[in-house]
Steps between C-alpha positions, in 0.01 A plus 500: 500500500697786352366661149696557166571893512446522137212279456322395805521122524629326776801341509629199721777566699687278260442682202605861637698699284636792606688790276568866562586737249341840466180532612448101415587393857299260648379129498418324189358202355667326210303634207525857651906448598615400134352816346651749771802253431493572185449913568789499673720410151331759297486836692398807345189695381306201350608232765160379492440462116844394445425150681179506390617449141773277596304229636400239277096443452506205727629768783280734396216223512607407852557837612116587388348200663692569809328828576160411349485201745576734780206746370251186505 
């Protein structure tokens, strides 16, 4: 089963996300898709910390557990 570029996980075939912008390009799961998503509006230096302190704490909650899930 294919893995999330960004973080890892595997993804059903169903669930596949694909985007390609920059050096972003790739396959995706959802969590990992809405944030380069949301990249793509921002552009510039801080692209990163610009979302970051866009999302709401519930995104920022999900976000979190997301990746620390995939750490174990």
């Amino acid at each position: 089963m294919p893995k999330c570029d960004k973080c890892g996980i595997d993804i059903p075939k169903a669930e596949r996300k694909t985007f390609s912008i920059l050096h972003f390009s790739g396959i995706y799961c959802d969590v990992c898709y809405n944030l380069l998503n949301g990249l793509n509006w921002v552009m510039g230096a801080s692209l990163y910390g610009s979302i970051w302190h866009s999302l709401s704490l519930q995104e920022k909650s999900d976000f979190i557990k997301h990746y620390k899930e995939k750490q174990g």
